[in-house]
Kinemage of the C-alpha trace (Angstrom):
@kinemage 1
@onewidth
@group {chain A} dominant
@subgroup {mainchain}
@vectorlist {calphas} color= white
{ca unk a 1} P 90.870 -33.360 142.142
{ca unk a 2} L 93.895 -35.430 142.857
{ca unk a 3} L 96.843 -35.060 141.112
{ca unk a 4} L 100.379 -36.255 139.863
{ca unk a 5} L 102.365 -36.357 142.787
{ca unk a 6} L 105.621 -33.712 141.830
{ca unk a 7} L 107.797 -33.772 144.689
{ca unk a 8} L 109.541 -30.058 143.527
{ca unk a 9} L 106.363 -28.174 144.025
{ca unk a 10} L 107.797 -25.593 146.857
{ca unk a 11} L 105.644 -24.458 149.884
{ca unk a 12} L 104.644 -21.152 148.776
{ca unk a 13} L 103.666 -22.786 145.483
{ca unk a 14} L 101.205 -25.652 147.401
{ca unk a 15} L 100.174 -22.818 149.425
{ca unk a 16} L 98.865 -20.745 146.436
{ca unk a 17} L 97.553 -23.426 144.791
{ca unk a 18} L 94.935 -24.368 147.796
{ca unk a 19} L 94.282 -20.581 148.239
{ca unk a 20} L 93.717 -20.284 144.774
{ca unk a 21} L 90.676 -23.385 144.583
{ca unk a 22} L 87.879 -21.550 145.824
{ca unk a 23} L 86.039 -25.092 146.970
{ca unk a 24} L 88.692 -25.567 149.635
{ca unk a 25} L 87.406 -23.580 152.988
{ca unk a 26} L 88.197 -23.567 156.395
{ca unk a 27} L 89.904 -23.306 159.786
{ca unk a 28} L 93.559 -23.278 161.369
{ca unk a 29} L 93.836 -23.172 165.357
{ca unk a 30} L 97.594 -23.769 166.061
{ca unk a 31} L 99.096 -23.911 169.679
{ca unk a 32} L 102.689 -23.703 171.486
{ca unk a 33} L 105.065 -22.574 168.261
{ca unk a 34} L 103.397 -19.692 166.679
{ca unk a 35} L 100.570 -19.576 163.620
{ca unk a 36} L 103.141 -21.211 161.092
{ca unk a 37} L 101.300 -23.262 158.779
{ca unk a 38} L 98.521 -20.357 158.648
{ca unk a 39} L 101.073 -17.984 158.318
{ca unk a 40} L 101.996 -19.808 154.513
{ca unk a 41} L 98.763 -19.279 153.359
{ca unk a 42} L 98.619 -15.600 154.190
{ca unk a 43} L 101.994 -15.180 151.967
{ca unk a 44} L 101.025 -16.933 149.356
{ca unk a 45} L 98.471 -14.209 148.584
{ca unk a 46} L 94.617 -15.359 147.759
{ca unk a 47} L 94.071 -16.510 151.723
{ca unk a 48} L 90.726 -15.089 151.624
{ca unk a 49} L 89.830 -17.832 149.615
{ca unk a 50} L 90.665 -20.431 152.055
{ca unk a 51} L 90.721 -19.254 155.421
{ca unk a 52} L 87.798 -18.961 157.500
{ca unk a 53} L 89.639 -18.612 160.925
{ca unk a 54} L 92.739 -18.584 162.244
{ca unk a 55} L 93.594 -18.713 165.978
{ca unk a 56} L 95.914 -19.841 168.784
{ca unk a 57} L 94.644 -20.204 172.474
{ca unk a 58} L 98.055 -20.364 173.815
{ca unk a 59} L 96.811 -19.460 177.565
{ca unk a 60} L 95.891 -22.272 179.241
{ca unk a 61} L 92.736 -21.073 180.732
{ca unk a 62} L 91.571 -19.465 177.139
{ca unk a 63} L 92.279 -23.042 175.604
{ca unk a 64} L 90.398 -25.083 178.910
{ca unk a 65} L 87.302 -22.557 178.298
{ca unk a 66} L 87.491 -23.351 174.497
{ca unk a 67} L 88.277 -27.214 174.143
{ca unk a 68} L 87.491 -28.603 177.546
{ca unk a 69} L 90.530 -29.602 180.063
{ca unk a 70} L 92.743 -32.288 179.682
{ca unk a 71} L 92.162 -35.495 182.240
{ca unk a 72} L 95.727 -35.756 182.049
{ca unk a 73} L 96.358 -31.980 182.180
{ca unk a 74} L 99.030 -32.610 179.273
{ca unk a 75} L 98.570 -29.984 176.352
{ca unk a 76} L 100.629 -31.555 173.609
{ca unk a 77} L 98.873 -34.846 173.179
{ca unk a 78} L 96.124 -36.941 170.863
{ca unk a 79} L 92.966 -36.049 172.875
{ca unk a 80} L 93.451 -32.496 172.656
{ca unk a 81} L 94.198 -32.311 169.044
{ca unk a 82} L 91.313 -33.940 167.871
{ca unk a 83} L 89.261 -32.021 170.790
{ca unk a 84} L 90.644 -28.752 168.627
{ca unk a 85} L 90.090 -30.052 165.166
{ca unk a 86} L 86.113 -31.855 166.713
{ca unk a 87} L 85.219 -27.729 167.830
{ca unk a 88} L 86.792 -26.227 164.890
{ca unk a 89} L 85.221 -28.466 162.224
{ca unk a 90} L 81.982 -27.935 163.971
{ca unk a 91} L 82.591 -24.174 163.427
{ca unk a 92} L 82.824 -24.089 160.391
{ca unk a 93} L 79.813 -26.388 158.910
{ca unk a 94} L 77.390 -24.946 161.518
{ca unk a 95} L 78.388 -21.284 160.317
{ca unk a 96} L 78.604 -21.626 156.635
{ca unk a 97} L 76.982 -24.779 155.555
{ca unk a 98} L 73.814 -23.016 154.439
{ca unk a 99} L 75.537 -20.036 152.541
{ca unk a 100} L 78.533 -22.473 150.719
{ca unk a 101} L 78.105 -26.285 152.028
{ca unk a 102} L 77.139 -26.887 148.543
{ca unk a 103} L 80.067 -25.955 146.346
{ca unk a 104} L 82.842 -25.989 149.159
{ca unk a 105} L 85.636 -28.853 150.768
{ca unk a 106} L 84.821 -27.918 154.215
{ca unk a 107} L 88.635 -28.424 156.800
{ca unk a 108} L 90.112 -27.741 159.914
{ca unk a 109} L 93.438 -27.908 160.226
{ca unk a 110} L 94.908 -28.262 164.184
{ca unk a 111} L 98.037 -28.672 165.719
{ca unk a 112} L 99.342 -28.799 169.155
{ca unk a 113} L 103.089 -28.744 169.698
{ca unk a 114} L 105.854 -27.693 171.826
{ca unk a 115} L 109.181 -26.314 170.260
{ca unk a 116} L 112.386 -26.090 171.646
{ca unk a 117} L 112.783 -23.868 174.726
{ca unk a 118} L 115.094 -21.004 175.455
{ca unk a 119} L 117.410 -24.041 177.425
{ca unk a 120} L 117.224 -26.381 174.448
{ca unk a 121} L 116.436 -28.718 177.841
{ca unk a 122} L 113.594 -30.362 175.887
{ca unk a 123} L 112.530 -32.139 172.686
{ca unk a 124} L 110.318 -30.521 170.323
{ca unk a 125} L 107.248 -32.845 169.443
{ca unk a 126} L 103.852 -32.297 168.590
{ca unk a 127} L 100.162 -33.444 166.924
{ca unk a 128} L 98.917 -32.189 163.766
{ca unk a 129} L 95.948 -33.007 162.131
{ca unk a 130} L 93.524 -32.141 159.533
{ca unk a 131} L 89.912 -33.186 158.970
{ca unk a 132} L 88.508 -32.314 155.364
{ca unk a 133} L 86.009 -33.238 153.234
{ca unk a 134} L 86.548 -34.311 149.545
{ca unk a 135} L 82.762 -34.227 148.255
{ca unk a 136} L 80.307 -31.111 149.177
{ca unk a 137} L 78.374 -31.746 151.976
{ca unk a 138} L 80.108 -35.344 152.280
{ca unk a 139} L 81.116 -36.797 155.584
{ca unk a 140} L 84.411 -35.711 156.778
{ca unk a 141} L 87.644 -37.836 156.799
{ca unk a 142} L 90.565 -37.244 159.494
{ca unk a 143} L 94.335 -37.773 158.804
{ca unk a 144} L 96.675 -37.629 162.062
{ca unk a 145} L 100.336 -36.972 162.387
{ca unk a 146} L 102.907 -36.746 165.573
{ca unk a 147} L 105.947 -35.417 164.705
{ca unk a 148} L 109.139 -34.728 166.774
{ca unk a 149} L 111.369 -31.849 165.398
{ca unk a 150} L 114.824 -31.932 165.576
{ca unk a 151} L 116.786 -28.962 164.544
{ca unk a 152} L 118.139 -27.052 167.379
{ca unk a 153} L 116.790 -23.691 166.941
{ca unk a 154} L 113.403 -23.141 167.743
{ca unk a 155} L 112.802 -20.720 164.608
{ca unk a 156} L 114.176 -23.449 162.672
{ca unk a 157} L 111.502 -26.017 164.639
{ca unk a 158} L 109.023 -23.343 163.554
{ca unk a 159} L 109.612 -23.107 160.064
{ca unk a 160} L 109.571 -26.946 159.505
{ca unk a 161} L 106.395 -26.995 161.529
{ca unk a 162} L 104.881 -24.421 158.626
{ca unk a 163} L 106.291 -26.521 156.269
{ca unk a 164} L 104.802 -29.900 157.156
{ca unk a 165} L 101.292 -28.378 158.346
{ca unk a 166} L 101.120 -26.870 154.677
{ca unk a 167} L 102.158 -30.344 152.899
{ca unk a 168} L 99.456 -32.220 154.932
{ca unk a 169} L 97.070 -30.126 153.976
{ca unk a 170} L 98.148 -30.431 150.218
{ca unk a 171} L 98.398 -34.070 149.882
{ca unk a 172} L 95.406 -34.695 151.719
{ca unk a 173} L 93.465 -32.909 149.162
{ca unk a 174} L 95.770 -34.036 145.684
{ca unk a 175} L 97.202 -37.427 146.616
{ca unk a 176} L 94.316 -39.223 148.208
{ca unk a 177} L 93.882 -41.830 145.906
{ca unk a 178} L 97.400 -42.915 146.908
{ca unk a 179} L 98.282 -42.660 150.843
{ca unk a 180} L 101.688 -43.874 150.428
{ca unk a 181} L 102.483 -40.920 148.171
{ca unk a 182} L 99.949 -38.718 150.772
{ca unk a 183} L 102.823 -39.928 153.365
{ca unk a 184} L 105.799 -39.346 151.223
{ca unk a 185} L 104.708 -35.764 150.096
{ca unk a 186} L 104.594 -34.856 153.982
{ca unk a 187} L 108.376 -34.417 154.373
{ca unk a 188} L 108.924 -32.118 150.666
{ca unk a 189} L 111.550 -28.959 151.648
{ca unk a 190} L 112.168 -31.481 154.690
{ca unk a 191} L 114.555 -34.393 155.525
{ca unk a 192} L 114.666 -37.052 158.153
{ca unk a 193} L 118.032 -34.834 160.008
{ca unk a 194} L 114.817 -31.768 160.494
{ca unk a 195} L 111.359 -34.079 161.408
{ca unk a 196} L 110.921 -37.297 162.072
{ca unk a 197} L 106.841 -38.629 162.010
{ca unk a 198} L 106.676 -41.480 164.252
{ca unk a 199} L 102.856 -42.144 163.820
{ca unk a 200} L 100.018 -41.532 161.110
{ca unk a 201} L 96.457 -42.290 161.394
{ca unk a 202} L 93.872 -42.141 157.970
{ca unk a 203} L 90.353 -42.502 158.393
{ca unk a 204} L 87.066 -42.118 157.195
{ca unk a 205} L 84.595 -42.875 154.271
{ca unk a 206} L 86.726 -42.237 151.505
{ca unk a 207} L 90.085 -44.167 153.320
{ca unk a 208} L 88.352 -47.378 153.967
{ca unk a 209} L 90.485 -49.025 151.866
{ca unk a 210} L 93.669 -48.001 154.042
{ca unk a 211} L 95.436 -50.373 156.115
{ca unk a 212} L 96.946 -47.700 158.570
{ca unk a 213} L 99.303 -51.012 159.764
{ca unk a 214} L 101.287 -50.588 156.019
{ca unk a 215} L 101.187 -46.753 156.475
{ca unk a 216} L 103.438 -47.798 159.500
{ca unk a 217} L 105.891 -49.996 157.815
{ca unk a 218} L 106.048 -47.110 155.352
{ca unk a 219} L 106.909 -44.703 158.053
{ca unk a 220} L 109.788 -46.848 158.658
{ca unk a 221} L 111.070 -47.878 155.524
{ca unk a 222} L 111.362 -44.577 154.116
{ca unk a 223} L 113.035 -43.498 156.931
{ca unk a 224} L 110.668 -41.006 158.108
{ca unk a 225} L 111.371 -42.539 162.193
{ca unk a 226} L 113.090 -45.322 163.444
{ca unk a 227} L 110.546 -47.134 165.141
{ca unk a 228} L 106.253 -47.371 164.588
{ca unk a 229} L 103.727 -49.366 166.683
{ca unk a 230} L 100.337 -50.181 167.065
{ca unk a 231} L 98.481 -52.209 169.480
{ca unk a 232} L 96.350 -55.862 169.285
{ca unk a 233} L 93.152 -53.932 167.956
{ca unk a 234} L 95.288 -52.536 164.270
{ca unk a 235} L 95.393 -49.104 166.095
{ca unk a 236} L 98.354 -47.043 165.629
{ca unk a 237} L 99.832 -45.919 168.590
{ca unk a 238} L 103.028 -42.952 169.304
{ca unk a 239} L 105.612 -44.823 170.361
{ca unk a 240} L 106.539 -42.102 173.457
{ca unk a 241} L 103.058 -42.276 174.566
{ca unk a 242} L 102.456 -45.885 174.303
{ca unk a 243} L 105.479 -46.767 176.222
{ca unk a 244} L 105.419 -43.826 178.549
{ca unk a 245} L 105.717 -44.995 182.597
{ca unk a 246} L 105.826 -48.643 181.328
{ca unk a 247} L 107.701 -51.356 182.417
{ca unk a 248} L 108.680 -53.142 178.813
{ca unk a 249} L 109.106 -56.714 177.810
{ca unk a 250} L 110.375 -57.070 174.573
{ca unk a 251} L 110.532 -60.053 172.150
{ca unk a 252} L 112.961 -59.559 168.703
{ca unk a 253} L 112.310 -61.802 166.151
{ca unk a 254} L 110.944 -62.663 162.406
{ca unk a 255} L 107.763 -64.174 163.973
{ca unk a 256} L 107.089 -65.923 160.549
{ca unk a 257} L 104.694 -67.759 162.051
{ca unk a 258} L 104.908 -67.004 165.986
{ca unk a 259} L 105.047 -70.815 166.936
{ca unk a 260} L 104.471 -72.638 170.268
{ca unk a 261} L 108.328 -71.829 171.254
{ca unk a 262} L 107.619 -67.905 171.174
{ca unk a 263} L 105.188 -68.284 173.142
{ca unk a 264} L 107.105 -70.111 176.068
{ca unk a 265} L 109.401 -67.606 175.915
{ca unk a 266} L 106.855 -64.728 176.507
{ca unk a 267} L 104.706 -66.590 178.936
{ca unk a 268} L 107.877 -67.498 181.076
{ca unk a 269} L 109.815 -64.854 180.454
{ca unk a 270} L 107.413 -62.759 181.227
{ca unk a 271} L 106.592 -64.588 184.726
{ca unk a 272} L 110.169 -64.143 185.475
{ca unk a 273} L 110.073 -60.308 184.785
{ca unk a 274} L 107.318 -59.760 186.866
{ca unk a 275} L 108.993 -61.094 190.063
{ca unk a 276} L 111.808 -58.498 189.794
{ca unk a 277} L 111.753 -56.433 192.763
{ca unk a 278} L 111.712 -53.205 190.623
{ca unk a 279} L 108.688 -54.106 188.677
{ca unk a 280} L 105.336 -53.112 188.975
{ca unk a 281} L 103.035 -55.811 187.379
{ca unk a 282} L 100.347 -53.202 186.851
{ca unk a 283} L 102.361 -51.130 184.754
{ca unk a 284} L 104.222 -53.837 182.299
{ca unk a 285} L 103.645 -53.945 178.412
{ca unk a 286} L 104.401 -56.499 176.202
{ca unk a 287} L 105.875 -55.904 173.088
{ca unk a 288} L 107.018 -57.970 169.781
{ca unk a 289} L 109.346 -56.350 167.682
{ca unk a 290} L 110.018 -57.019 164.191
{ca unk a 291} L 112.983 -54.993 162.167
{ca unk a 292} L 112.728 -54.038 158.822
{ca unk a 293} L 116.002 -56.672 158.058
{ca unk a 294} L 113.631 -59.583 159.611
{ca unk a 295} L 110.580 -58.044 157.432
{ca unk a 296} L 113.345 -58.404 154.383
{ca unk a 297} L 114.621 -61.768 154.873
{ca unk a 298} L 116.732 -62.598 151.948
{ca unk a 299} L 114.401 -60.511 150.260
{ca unk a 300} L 115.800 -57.054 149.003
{ca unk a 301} L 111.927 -55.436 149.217
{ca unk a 302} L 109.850 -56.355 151.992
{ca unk a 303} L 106.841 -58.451 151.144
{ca unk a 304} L 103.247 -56.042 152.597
{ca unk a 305} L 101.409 -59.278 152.454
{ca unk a 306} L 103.517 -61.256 154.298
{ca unk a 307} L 104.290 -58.069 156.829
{ca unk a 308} L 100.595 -58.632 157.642
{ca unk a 309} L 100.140 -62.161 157.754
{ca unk a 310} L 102.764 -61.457 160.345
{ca unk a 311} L 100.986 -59.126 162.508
{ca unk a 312} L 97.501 -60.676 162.133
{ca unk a 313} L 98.803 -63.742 163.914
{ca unk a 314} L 100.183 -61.162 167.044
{ca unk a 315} L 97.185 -59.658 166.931
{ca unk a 316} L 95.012 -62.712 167.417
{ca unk a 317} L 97.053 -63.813 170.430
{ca unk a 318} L 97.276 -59.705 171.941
{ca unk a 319} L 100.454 -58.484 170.882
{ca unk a 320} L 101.727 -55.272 170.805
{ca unk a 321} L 103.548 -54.709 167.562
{ca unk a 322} L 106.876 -52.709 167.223
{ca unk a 323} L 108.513 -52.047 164.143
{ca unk a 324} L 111.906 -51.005 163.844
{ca unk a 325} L 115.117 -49.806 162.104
{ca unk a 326} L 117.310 -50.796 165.141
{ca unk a 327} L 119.109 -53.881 163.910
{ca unk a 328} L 121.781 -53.503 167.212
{ca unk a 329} L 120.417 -54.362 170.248
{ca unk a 330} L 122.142 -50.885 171.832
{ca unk a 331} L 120.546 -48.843 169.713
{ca unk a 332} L 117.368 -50.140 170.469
{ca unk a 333} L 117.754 -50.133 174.229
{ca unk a 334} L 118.862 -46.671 173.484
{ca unk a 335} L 115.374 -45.723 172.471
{ca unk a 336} L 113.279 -47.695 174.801
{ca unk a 337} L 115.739 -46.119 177.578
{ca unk a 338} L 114.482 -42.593 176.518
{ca unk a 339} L 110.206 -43.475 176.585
{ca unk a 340} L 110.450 -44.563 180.001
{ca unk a 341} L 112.533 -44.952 183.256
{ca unk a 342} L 111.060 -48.334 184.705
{ca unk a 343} L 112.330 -51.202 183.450
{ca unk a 344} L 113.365 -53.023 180.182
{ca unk a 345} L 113.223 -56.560 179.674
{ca unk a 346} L 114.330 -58.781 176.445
{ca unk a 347} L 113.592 -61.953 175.714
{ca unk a 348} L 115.893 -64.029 173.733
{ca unk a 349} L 117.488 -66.985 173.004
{ca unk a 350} L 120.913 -68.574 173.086
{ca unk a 351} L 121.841 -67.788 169.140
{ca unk a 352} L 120.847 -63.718 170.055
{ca unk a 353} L 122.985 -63.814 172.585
{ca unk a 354} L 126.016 -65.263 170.661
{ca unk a 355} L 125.267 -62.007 168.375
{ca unk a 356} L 125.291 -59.627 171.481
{ca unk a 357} L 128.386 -61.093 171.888
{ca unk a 358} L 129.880 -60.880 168.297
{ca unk a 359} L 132.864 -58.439 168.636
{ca unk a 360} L 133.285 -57.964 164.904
{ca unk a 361} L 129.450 -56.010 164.807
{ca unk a 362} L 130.903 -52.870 166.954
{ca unk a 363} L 133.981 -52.228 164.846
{ca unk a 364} L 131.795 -49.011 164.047
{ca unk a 365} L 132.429 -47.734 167.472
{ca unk a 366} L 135.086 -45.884 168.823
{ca unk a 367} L 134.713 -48.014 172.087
{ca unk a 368} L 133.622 -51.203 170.410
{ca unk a 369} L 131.774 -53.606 172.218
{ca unk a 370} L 132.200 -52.332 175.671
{ca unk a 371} L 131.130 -48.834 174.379
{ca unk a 372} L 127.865 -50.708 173.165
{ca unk a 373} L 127.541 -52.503 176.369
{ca unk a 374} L 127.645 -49.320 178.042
{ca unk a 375} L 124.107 -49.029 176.719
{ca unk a 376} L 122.793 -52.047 176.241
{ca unk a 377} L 123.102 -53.120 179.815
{ca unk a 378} L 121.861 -49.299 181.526
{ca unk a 379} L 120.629 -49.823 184.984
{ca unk a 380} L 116.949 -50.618 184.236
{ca unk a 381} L 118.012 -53.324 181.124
{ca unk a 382} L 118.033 -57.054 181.953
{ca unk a 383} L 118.388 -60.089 179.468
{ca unk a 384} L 115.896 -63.172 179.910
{ca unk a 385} L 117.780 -65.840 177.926
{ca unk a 386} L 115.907 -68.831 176.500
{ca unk a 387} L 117.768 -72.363 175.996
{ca unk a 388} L 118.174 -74.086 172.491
{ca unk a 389} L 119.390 -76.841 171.524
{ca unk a 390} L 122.204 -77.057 168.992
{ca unk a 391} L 124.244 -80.544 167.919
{ca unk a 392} L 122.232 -82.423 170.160
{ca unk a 393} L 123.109 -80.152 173.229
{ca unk a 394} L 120.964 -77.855 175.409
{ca unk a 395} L 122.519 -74.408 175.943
{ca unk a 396} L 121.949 -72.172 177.737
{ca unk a 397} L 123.970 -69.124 180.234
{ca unk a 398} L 125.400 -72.225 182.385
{ca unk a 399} L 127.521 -73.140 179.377
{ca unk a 400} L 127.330 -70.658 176.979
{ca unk a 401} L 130.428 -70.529 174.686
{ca unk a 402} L 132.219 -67.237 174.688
{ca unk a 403} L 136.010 -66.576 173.730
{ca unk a 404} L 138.567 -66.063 176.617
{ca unk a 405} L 138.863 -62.730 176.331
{ca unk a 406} L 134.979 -62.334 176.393
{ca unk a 407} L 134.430 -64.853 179.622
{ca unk a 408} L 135.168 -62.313 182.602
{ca unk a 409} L 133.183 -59.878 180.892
{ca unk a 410} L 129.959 -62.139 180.469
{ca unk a 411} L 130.358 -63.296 184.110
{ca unk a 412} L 130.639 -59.998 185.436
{ca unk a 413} L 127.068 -59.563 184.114
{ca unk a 414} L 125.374 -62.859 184.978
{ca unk a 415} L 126.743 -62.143 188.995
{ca unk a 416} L 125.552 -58.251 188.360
{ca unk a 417} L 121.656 -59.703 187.749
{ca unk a 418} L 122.012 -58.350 183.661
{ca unk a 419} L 121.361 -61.581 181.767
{ca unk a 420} L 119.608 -64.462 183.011
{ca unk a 421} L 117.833 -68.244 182.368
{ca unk a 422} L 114.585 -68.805 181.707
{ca unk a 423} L 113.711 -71.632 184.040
{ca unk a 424} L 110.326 -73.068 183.814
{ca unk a 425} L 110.479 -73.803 179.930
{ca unk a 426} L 108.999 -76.616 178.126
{ca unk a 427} L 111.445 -78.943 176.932
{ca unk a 428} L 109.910 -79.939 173.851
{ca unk a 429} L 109.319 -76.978 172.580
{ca unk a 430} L 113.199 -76.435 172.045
{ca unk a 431} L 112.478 -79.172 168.780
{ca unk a 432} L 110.589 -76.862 166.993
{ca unk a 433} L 111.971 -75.200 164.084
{ca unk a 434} L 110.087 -72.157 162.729
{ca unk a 435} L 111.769 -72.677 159.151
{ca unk a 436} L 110.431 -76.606 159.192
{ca unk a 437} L 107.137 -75.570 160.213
{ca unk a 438} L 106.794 -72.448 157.248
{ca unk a 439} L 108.126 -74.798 155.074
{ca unk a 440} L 105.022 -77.484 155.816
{ca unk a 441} L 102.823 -74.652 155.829
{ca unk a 442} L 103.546 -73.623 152.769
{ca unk a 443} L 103.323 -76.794 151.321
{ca unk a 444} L 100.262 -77.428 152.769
{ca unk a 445} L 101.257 -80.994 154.595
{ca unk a 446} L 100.260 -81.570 157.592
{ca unk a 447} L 102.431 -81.962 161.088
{ca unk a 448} L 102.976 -77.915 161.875
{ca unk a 449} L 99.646 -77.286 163.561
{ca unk a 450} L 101.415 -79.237 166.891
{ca unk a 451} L 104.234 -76.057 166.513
{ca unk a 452} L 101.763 -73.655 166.828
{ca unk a 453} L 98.869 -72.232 169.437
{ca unk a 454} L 95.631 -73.438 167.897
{ca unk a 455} L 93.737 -70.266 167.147
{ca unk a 456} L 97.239 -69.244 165.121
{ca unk a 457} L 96.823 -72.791 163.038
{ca unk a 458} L 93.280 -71.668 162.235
{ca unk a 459} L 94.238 -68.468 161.271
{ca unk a 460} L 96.307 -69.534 159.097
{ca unk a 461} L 93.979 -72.255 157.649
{ca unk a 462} L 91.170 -70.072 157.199
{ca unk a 463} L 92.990 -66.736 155.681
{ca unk a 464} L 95.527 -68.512 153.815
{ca unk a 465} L 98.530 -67.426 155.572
{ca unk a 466} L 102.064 -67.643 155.139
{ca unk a 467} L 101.406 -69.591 151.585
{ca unk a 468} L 99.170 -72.104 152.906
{ca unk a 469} L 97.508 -73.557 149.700
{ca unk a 470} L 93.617 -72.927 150.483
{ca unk a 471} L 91.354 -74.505 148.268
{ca unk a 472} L 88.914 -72.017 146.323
{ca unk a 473} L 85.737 -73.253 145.097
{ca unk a 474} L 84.008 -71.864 141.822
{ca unk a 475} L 80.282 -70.857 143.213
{ca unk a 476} L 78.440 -73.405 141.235
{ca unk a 477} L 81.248 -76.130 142.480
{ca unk a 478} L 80.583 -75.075 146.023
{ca unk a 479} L 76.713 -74.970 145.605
{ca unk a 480} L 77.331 -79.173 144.386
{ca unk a 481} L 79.626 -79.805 147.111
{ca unk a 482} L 77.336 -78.640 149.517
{ca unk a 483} L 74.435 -80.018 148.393
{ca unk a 484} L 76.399 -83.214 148.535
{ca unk a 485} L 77.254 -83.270 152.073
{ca unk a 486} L 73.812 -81.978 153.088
{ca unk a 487} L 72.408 -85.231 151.299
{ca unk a 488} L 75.107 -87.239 153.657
């Protein structure tokens, strides 16, 4: 059923075209910004032919007695969603499975949002989410969405809220085969100054081959959102959510490998963090970051392979991947600044610092450097700076070089508890260069497993990371080779 993705096919037209395919059949519950996305299909004309149900519980009691209550007692989030799309799903199979299971694409489509209110003292965001099958009587696959909306008229929030529920549900059913194209089709009659999607989830027997870690480098390479995460265990997470109440320690870099001097840097850095008065140990999340111009290199098109060698190796050792569009250090403070009130650490090192410092990167703004300082150095933001050596000589904030005009202002920051050394650091790991050692890897010569934590050097060995040269064995060569040693 899929089909040539055509990027001028309007909303009323995709809408019409699903009502019009009598195998597609199903259910829309939609709650806090009116029955949008159902409301498409109605238009179109031919709805009987697609919709089962349609409904919106916006009472909070009438939703509790329908889905179950919310631990959190938070309406617009992930649990409830797929609570909504679990109960309407079931719905639908257990009521007409026997009379058209065999000749229909069973879905529920759900979302869960809150628009602007009558203020405009909020931010519209919200869940959306569709599960649908693609083969009668199949097993069902799930595609998930959070969107935040950003026009600022809540009509206008509730017209592009019809507009990506009915794309969703059209891609997922005619660009399958290709979920970067399922992705791109989700913002058609839309633009990045309307919605941003800051998350997308694709799962299920007929998306096994999907690596929902790409789907979030998409997400920010298109410029769909600014920045995309998921955690240690592949799983996308909603940046808001993720972050939400959490102290953050933050690590920029290209991470190509992550090398035995990253890791000093986190360890102690984060040791230091931790002893702030302000923070609460319990509640602090570690993050690395890598922006799309690190993912680029001198690369105009980012390498996916090398993206994931990349966050394979964070994984192994925990890490909580961000990726970003923020190449200034303001802008991403800026965002961090609005997912939580605790505070914001950043780890660095000496030549980051010297770039914090580079005048001639703020000629953008109005107020220049001090007007990005104004940001970068908010209440709750503190700098962890890591030594390096450079000609021979260790630097670090004791003799950091700055212009004169520059000095008082640096100063005033170091006495003011912004920016500080990392102490307890391990002297020989300032040697390491992480060029040198992707260079050896690459190469294949040996040396650049001292650079690195072990499990990442047999990572690398075993899955060929990075370009390191792995051997591969015809079958009947193995089968010799093995017989071989067993005769040793």
């Amino acid at each position: 059923m899929s089909i040539k993705y055509d990027k001028h096919i309007g909303t009323k037209q995709k809408a019409l075209r699903i009502n019009l395919d009598r195998r597609i059949y199903g259910s829309f519950a939609e709650i806090g910004a009116g029955q949008d996305t159902a409301a498409h299909f109605f238009k179109a004309g031919g709805a009987s032919g697609t919709i089962a149900k349609t409904m919106s519980a916006y009472d909070m009691k009438f939703s509790d007695e329908i889905y179950g209550p919310e631990p959190s007692g938070r309406y617009v989030v992930e649990s409830r969603l797929m609570k909504m799309i679990q109960h309407e799903y079931d719905l639908v199979e257990q009521r007409l499975a026997e009379k058209r299971g065999a000749d229909s694409l069973f879905f529920a489509f759900a979302n869960t949002v809150v628009a602007l209110n009558y203020q405009k003292s909020n931010e519209g965001h919200g869940w959306l989410g569709l599960r649908f099958q693609l083969t009668p009587r199949a097993p069902y696959n799930d595609v998930v969405i959070h969107i935040k909306m950003l026009d600022n008229d809540s009509i206008l929030q509730q017209q592009a809220l019809g507009v990506i529920g009915v794309n969703l549900i059209y891609a997922c059913f005619n660009y399958y085969k290709s979920p970067e194209t399922l992705l791109m089709s989700l913002m058609d009659d839309l633009g990045p100054d309307r919605v941003h999607i800051d998350m997308i989830r694709i799962q299920g027997p007929d998306f096994n081959h999907v690596d929902n870690r790409l789907l979030s480098l998409y997400l920010v390479k298109h410029g769909f959102t600014e920045v995309a995460m998921f955690g240690p265990d592949g799983q996308v997470l909603q940046p808001s959510e993720a972050l939400y109440k959490k102290h953050i320690l933050l690590l920029r870099g290209r991470l190509r490998p992550i090398t035995n001097v990253h890791i000093d840097m986190l360890r102690n850095g984060l040791k230091q963090f931790k002893a702030e008065p302000d923070v609460d140990e319990k509640k602090v999340m570690m993050v690395a970051e890598l922006t799309l111009q690190n993912l680029r290199g001198l690369e105009k098109d980012i390498n996916e392979k090398d993206f994931l060698d990349r966050v394979d190796v964070l994984s192994s050792i925990g890490q909580t991947v961000m990726i970003s569009n923020y190449h200034e250090y303001h802008r991403l403070v800026a965002f961090l600044a609005k997912t939580t009130r605790l505070k914001i650490g950043l780890v660095l090192g000496v030549p980051n610092l010297e770039y914090i410092f580079e005048e001639s990167y703020y000629q953008n703004l109005p107020g220049g450097i001090l007007e990005s300082f104004s940001t970068l150095f908010s209440r709750n933001v503190k700098l962890f700076v890591y030594p390096t050596f450079k000609n021979g000589k260790l630097y670090n904030c004791q003799n950091f070089e700055l212009s004169t005009n520059l000095q008082p202002l640096f100063h005033y920051l170091v006495c003011n508890d912004k920016i500080e050394d990392i102490r307890d650091y391990n002297e020989d790991n300032l040697r390491i260069s992480t060029d040198r050692v992707l260079e050896l890897i690459k190469r294949g010569e040996p040396g650049w497993e001292e650079s690195v934590p072990t499990e990442v050097a047999e990572m690398i060995k075993n899955k060929c990371l990075f370009g390191f040269p792995c051997v591969v064995y015809e079958p009947k060569m193995a089968a010799h080779i093995h017989q071989a040693v067993g005769n040793l």
